[in-house]
N, C-alpha and C positions, 0 to 999 in steps of 0.2 A: 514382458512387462505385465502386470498385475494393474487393475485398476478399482479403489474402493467404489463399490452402488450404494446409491441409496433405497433405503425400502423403509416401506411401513408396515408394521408389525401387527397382521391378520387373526393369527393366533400364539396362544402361548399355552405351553403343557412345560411347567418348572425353567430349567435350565435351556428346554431347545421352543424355537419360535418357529414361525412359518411369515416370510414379509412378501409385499408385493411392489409393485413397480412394472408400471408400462405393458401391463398384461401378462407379466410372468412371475409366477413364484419361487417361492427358492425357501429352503427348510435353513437354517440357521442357530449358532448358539449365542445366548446372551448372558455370557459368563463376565463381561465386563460391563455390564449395565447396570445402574444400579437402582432396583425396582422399575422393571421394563414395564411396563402397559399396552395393552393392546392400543393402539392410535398411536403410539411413538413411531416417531420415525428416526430412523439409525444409517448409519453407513455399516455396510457389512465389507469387509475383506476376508477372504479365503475360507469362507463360513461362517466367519465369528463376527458382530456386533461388537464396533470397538468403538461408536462415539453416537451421542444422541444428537442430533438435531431440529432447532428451530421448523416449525412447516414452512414460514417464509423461506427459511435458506434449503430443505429438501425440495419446492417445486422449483426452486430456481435450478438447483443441481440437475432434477429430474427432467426441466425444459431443454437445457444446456441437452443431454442426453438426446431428447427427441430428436433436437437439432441435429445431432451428429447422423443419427440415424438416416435422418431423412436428404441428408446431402451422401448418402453410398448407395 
């Protein structure tokens, strides 16, 4: 099972980004974004940035996450 993350988008050099989330980063493409900016935050599946998100709805996603974290 595969599960989309949310990350915000740290840096950007063209087509690949760099996002963070929860103290990790992760190098990513944002070939489906459409004028990404640094402060976006995105859901990244299997590398790629496939949908922008609200920041309300990225910390909720991102709390949800801690959550899961911290009950294993």
């Amino acid at each position: 099972m595969c599960l989309a993350v949310p990350l915000k988008i740290i840096e950007l050099n063209g087509k690949e980004a760099v996002g963070e989330s929860l103290g990790l980063r992760r190098r990513m493409r944002v070939d489906f974004i459409d004028k990404p900016r640094i402060g976006d935050y995105v859901i990244v599946h299997a590398g790629f940035a496939i949908e922008r998100l609200s920041e309300r709805q990225a910390l909720e996603d991102i709390s949800a996450w801690e959550d899961v974290q911290n009950a294993l």
